[in-house]
VOZA-853539 format. One record per residue (C-alpha): x, y, z; residue in one letter. Coordinates in steps of 0.1 Angstrom, whole numbers, plus 5000, padded with zeros to 4 digits. Example, Ala and Ser with C-alpha at 12.3 -4.5 7.8 and 13.67 -1.06 7.14 Angstrom:
VOZA-853539
512349555078a;513749895071s;
This chain:
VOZA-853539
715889354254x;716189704271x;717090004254x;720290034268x;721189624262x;720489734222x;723689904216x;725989764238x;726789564213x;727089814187x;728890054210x;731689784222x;732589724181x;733090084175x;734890104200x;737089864194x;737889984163x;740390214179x;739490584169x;741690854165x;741091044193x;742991364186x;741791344149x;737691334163x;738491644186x;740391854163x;737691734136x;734491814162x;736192174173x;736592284138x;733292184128x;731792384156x;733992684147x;732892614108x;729192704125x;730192974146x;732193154118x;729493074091x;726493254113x;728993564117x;728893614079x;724893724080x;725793934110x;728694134091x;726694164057x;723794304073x;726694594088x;727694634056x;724094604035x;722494864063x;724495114059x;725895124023x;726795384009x;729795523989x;731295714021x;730795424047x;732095184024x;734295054049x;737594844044x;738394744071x;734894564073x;735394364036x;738394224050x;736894124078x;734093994057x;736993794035x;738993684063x;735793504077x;735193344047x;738793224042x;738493134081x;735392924071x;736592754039x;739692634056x;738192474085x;735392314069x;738092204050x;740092084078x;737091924094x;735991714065x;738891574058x;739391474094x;736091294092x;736791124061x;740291024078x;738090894108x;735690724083x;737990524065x;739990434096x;736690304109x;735790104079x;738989954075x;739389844110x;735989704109x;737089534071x;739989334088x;737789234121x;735489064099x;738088934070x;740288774099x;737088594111x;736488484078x;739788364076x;739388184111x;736087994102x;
């Protein structure tokens, strides 16, 4: 069998199972913005950590610092739980499929 012919098979059942579309985009773009926002952290620390001292202790850039990290919580947040949703909406579909077979045979 050619590697293509391997997951047909496997591809047509997922797809079958009827994902939620707008819940795997919103999920997928939040994840990516989770990665984006997480590798601006290092970036604003090192501003910070470089050049601390009492008098360029800087406000403005802690709350910048916080908001990111709010930011970050609430979309990982956001993200997870939309890939749990997806998950179980997956598992369950695929649950029926196969109980209703068992059922027909």
């Amino acid at each position: 069998m050619e590697n293509g012919n391997k997951f047909r098979p496997f591809l047509s059942l997922i797809r079958s199972t009827k994902i939620p579309k707008v819940a795997l985009t919103i999920g997928l773009v939040t994840s990516i913005i989770t990665t984006i926002v997480g590798l601006l952290i290092p970036l604003l620390t090192r501003e910070l950590v470089d050049g601390f001292s009492l008098e360029s202790l800087s406000i403005y850039l802690i709350a910048i610092i916080i908001a990111i990290f709010i930011l970050q919580a609430l979309t990982d947040g956001l993200s997870t739980y939309l890939f749990g949703y997806i998950g179980q909406k997956i598992v369950a579909s695929l649950r029926e499929r196969m109980w209703s077979k068992l059922i027909r045979w």
